[in-house]
PyMOL commands that place a pseudoatom at each C-alpha (Angstrom):
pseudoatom trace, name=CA, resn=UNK, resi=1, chain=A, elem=C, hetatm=0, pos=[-7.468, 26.860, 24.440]
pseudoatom trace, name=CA, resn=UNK, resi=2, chain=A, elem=C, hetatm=0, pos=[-5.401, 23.808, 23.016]
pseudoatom trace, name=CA, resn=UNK, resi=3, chain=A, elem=C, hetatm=0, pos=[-7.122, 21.276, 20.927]
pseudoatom trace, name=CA, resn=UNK, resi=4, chain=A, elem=C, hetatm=0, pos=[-5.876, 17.960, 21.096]
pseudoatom trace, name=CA, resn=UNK, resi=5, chain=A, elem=C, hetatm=0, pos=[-6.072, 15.727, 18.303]
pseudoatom trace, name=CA, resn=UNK, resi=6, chain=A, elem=C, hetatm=0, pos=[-7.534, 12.136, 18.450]
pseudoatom trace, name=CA, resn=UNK, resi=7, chain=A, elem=C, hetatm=0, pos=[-5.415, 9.035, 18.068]
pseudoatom trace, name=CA, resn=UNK, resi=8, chain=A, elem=C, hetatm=0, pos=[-7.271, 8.687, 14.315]
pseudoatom trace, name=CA, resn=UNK, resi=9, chain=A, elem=C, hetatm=0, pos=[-6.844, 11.803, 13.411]
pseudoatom trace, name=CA, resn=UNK, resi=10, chain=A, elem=C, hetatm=0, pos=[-3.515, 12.438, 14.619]
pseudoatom trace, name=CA, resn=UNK, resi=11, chain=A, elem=C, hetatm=0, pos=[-2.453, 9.380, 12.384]
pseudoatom trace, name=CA, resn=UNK, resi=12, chain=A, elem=C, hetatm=0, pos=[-3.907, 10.814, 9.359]
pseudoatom trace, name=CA, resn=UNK, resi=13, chain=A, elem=C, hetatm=0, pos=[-1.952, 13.991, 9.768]
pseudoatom trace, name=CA, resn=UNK, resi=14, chain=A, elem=C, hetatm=0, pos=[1.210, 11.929, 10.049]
pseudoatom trace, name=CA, resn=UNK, resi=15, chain=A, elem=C, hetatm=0, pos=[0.143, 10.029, 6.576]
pseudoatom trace, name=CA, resn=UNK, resi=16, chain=A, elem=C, hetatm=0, pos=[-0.816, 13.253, 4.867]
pseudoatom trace, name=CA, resn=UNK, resi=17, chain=A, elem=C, hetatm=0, pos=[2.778, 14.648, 5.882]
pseudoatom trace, name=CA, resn=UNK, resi=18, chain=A, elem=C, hetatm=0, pos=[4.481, 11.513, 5.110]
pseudoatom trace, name=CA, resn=UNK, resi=19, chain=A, elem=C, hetatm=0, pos=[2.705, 10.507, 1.594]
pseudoatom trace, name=CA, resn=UNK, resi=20, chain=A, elem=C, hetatm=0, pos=[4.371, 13.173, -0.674]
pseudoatom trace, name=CA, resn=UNK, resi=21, chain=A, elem=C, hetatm=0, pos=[7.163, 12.151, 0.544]
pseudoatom trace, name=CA, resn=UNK, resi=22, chain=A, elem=C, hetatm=0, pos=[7.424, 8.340, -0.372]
pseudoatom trace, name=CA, resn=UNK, resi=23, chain=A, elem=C, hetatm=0, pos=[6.938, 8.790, -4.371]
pseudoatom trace, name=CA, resn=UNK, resi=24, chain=A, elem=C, hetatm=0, pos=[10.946, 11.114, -3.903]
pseudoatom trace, name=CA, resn=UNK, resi=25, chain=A, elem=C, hetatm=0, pos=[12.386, 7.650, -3.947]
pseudoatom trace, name=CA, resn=UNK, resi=26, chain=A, elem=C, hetatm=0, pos=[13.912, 7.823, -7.550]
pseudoatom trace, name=CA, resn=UNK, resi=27, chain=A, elem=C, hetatm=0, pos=[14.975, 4.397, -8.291]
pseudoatom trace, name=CA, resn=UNK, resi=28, chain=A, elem=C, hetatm=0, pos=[15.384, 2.819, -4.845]
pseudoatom trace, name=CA, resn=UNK, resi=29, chain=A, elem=C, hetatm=0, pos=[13.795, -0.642, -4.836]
pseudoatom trace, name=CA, resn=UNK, resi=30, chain=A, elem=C, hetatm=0, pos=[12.637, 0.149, -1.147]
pseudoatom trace, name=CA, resn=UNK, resi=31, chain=A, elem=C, hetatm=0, pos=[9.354, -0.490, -0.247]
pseudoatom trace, name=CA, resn=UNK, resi=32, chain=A, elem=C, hetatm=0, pos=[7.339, 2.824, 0.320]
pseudoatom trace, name=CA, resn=UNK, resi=33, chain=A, elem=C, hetatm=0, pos=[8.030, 4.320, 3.471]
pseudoatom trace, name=CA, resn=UNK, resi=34, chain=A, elem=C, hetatm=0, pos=[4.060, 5.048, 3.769]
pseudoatom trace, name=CA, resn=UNK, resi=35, chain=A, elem=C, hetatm=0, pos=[2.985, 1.591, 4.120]
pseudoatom trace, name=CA, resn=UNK, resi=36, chain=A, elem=C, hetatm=0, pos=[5.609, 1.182, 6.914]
pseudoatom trace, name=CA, resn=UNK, resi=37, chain=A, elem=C, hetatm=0, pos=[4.352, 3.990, 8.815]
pseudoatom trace, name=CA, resn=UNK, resi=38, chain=A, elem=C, hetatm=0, pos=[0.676, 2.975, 7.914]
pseudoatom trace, name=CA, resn=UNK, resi=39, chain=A, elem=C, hetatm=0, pos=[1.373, -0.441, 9.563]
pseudoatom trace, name=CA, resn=UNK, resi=40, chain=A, elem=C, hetatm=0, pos=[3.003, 1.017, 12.695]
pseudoatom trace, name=CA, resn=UNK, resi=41, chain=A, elem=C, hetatm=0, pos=[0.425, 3.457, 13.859]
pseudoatom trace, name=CA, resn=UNK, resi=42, chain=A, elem=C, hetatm=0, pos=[-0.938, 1.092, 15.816]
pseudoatom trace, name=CA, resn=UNK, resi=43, chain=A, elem=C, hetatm=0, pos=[-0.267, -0.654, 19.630]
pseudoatom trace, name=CA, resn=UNK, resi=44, chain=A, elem=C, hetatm=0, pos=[-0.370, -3.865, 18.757]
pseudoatom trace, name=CA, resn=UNK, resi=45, chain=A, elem=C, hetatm=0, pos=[2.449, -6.358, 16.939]
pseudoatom trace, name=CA, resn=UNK, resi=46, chain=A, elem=C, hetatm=0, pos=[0.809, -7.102, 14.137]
pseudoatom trace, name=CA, resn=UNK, resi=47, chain=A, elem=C, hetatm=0, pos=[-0.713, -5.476, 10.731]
pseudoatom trace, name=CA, resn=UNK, resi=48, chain=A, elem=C, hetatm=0, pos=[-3.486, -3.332, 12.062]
pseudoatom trace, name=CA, resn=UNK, resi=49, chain=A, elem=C, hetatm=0, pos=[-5.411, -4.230, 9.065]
pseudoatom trace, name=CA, resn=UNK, resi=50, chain=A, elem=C, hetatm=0, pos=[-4.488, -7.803, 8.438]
pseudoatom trace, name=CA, resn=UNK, resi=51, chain=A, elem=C, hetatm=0, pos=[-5.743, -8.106, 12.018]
pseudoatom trace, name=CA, resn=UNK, resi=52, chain=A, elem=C, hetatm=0, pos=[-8.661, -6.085, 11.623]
pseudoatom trace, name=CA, resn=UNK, resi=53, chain=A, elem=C, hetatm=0, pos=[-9.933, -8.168, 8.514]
pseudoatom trace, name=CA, resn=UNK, resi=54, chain=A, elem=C, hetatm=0, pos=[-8.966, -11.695, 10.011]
pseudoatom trace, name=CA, resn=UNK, resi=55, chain=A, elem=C, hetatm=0, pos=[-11.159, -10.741, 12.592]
pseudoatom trace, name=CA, resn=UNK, resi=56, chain=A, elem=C, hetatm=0, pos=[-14.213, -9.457, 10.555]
pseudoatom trace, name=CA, resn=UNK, resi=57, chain=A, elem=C, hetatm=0, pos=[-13.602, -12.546, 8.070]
pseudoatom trace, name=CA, resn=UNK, resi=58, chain=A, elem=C, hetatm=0, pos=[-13.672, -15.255, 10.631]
pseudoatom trace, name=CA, resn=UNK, resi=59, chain=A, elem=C, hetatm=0, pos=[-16.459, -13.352, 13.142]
pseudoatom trace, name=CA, resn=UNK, resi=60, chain=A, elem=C, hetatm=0, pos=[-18.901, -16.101, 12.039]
pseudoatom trace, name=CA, resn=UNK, resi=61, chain=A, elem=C, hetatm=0, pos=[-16.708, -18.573, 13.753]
pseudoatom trace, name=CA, resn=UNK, resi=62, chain=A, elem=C, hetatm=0, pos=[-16.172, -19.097, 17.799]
pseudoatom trace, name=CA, resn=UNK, resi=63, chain=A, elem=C, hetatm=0, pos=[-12.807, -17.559, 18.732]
pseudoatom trace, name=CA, resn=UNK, resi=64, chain=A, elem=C, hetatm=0, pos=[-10.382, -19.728, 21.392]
pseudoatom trace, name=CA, resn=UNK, resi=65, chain=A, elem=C, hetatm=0, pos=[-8.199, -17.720, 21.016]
pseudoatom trace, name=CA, resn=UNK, resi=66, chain=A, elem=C, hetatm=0, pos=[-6.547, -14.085, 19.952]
pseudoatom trace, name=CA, resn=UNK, resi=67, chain=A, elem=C, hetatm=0, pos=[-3.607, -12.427, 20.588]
pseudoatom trace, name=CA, resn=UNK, resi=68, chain=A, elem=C, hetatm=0, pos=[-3.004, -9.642, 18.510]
pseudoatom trace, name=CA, resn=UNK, resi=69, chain=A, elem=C, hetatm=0, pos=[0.734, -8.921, 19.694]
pseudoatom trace, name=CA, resn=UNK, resi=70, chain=A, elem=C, hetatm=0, pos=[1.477, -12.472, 18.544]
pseudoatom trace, name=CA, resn=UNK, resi=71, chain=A, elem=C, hetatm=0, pos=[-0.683, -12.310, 15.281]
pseudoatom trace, name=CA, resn=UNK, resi=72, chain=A, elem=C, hetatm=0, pos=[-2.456, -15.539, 16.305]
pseudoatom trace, name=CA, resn=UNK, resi=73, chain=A, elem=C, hetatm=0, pos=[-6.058, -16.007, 15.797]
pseudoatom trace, name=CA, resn=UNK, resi=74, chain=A, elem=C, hetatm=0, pos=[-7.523, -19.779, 16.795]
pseudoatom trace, name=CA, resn=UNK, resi=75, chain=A, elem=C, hetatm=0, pos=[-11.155, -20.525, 16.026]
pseudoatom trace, name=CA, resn=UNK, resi=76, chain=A, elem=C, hetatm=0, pos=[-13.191, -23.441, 17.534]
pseudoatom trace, name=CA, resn=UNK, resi=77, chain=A, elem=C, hetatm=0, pos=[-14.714, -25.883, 15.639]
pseudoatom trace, name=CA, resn=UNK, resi=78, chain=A, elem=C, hetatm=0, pos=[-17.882, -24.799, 13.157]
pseudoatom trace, name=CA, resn=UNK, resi=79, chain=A, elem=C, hetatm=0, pos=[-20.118, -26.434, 11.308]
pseudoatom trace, name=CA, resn=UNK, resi=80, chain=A, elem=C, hetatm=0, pos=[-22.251, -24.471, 8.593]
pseudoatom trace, name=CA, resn=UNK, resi=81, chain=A, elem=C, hetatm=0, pos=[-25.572, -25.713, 9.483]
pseudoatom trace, name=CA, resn=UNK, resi=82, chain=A, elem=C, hetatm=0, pos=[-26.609, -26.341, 5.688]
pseudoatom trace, name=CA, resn=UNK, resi=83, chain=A, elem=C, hetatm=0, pos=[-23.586, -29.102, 6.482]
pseudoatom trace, name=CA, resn=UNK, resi=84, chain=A, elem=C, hetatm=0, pos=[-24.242, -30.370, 9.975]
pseudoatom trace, name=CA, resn=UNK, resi=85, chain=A, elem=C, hetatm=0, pos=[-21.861, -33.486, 8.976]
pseudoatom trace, name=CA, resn=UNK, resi=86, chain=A, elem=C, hetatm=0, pos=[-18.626, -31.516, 8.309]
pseudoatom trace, name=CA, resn=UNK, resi=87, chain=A, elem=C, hetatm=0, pos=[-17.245, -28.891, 10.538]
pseudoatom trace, name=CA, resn=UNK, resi=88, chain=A, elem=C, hetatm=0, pos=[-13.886, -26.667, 10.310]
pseudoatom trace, name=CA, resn=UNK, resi=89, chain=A, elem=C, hetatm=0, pos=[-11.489, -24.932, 12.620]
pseudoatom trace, name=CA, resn=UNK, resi=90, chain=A, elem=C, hetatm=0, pos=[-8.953, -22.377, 11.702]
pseudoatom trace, name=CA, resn=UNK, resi=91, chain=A, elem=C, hetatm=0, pos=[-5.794, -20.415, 12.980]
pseudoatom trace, name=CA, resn=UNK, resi=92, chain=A, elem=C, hetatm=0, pos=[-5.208, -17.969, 10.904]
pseudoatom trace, name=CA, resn=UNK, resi=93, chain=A, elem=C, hetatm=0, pos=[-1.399, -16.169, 11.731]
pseudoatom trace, name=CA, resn=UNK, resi=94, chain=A, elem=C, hetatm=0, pos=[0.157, -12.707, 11.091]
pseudoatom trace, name=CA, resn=UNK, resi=95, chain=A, elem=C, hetatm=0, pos=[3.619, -12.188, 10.906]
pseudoatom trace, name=CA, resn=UNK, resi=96, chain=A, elem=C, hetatm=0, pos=[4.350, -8.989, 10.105]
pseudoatom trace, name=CA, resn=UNK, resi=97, chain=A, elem=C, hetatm=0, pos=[3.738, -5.199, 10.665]
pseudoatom trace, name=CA, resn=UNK, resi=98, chain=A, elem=C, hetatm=0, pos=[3.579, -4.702, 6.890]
pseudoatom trace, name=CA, resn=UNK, resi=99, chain=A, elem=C, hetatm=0, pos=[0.520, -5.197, 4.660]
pseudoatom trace, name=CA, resn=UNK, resi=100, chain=A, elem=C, hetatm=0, pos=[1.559, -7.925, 2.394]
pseudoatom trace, name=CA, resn=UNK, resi=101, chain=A, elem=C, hetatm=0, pos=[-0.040, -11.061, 1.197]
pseudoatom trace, name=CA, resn=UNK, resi=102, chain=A, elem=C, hetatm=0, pos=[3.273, -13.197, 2.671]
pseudoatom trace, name=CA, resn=UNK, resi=103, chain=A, elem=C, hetatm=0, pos=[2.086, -11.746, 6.148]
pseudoatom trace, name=CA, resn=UNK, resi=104, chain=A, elem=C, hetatm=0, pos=[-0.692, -13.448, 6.243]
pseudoatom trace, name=CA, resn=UNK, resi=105, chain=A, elem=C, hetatm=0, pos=[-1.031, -17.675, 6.761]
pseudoatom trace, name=CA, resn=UNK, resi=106, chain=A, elem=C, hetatm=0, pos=[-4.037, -19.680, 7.228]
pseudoatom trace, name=CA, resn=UNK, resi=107, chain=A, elem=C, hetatm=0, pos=[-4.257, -23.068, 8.605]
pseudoatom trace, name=CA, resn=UNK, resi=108, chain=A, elem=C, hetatm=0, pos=[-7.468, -25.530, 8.694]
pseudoatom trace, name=CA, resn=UNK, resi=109, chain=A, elem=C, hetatm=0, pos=[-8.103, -28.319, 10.028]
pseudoatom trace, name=CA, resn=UNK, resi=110, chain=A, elem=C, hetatm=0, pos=[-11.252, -30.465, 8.401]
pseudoatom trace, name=CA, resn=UNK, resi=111, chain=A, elem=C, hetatm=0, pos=[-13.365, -33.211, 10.269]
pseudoatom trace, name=CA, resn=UNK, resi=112, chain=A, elem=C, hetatm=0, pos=[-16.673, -35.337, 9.095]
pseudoatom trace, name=CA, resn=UNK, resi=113, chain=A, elem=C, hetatm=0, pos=[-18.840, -36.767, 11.246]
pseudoatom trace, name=CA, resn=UNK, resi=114, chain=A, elem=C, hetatm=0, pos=[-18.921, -40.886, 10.383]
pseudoatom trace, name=CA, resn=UNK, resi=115, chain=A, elem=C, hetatm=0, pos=[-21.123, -42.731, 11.995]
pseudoatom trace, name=CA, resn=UNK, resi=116, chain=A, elem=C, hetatm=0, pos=[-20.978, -40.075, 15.266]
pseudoatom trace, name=CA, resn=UNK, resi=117, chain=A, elem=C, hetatm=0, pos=[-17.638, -40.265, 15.275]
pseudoatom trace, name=CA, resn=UNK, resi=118, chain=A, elem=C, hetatm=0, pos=[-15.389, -36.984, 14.189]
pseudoatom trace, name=CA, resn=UNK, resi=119, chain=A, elem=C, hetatm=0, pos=[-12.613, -38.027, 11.346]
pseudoatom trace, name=CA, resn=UNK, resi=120, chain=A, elem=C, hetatm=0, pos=[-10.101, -35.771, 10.180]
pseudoatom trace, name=CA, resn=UNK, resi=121, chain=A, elem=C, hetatm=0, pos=[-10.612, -35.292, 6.787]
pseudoatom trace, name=CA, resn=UNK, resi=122, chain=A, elem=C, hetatm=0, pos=[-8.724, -33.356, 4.138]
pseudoatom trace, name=CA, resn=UNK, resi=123, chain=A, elem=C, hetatm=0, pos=[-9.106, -29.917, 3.297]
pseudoatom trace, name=CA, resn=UNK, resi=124, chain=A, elem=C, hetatm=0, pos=[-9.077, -28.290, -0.040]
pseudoatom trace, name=CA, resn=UNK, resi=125, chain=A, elem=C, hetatm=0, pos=[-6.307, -26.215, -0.716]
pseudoatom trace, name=CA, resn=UNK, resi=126, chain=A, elem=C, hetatm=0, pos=[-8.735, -23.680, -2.312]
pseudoatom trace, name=CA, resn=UNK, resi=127, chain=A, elem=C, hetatm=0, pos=[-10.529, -23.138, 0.990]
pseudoatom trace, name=CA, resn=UNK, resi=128, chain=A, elem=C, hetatm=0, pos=[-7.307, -21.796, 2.467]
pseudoatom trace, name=CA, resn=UNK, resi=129, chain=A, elem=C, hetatm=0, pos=[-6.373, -19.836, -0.775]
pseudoatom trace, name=CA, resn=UNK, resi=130, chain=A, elem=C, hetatm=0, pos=[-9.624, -18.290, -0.797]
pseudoatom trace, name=CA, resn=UNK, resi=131, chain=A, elem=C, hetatm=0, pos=[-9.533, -17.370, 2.928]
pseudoatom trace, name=CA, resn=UNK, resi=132, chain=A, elem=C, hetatm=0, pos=[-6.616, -15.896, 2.610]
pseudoatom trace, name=CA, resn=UNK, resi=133, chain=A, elem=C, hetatm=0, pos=[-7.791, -13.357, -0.028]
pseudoatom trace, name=CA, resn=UNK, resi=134, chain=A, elem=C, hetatm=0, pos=[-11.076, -12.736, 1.308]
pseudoatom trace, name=CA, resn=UNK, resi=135, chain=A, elem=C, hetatm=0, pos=[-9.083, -11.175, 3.999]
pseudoatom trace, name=CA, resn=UNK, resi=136, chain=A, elem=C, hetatm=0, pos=[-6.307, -9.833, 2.519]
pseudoatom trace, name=CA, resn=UNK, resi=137, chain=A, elem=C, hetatm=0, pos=[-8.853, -7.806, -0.026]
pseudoatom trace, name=CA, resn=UNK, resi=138, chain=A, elem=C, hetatm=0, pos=[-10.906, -6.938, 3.111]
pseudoatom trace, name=CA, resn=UNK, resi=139, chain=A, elem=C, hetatm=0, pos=[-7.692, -5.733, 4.574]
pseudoatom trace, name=CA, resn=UNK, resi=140, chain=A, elem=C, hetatm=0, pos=[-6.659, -3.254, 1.493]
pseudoatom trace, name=CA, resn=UNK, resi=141, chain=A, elem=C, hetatm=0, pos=[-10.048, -2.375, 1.516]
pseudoatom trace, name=CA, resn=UNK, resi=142, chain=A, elem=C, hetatm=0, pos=[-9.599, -1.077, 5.103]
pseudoatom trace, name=CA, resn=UNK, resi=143, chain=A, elem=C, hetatm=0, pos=[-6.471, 0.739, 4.174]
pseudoatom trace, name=CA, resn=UNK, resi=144, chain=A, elem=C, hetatm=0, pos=[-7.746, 2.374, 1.487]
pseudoatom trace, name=CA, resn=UNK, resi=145, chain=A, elem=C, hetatm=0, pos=[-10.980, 4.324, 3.442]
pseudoatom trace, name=CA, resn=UNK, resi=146, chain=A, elem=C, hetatm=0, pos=[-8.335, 4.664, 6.304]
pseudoatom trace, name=CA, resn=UNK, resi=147, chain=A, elem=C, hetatm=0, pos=[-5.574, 6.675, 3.858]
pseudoatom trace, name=CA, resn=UNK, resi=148, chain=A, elem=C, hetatm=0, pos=[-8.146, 7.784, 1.333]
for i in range(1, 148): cmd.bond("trace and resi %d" % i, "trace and resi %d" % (i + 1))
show_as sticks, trace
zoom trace
């Protein structure tokens, strides 16, 4: 009888085979070849687990739209309901295969509500900063129990 392998499993095979291998680069500035093939067992375009924690980060938030060959996630507007009067939308873009913190780009867009009226309004650059590493720790995080 032949036992077939799952998808998962069949990927962590590959790594196990592959790891040892990626620390005989003597001095080559190369990136790892391990990340690379950590990033590309997957089917879609993008960083499986940049994807995969821009996802989780933002599930709070309605989605308008995502298309994970592209990279692009677009979120509707939300308002935290401990600030009715302020609400935020985000597209948050990834684009590369590799997991690395210039892979990753948020964008938000900030509006107050004046006199029932919606007004653009700036938005920190903090808010974006921290985004960003929410998910790009959420995304290590991911390859780390993934590898490990």
């Amino acid at each position: 009888m032949v036992r077939r392998l799952s998808v998962p499993a069949t990927a962590g095979l590959m790594l196990a085979a592959i790891l040892p291998l990626a620390a005989c680069g003597g001095g080559s500035k190369d990136r790892p070849k391990a990340d690379i093939a950590a990033s590309k067992v997957t089917t879609i375009g993008v960083n499986a687990y940049l994807w995969r924690a821009s996802l989780d980060t933002l599930s709070f938030m309605p989605m308008v739209q995502t298309d994970s060959n592209g990279g692009v996630i677009v979120t509707d507007w939300y308002a935290n309901p401990n600030t009715p009067n302020e609400r935020m939308k985000l597209t948050v873009s990834i684009l590369d295969q590799d997991l690395r913190a210039d892979a990753l780009r948020v964008a938000a867009s900030r509006q107050v509500n004046q006199n029932g009226q919606w007004v653009d309004a700036p938005v920190q650059a903090a808010t974006v900063q921290k985004l960003e590493e929410v998910i790009l720790t959420k995304a290590r995080d991911l390859r780390r129990t993934a590898i490990g």
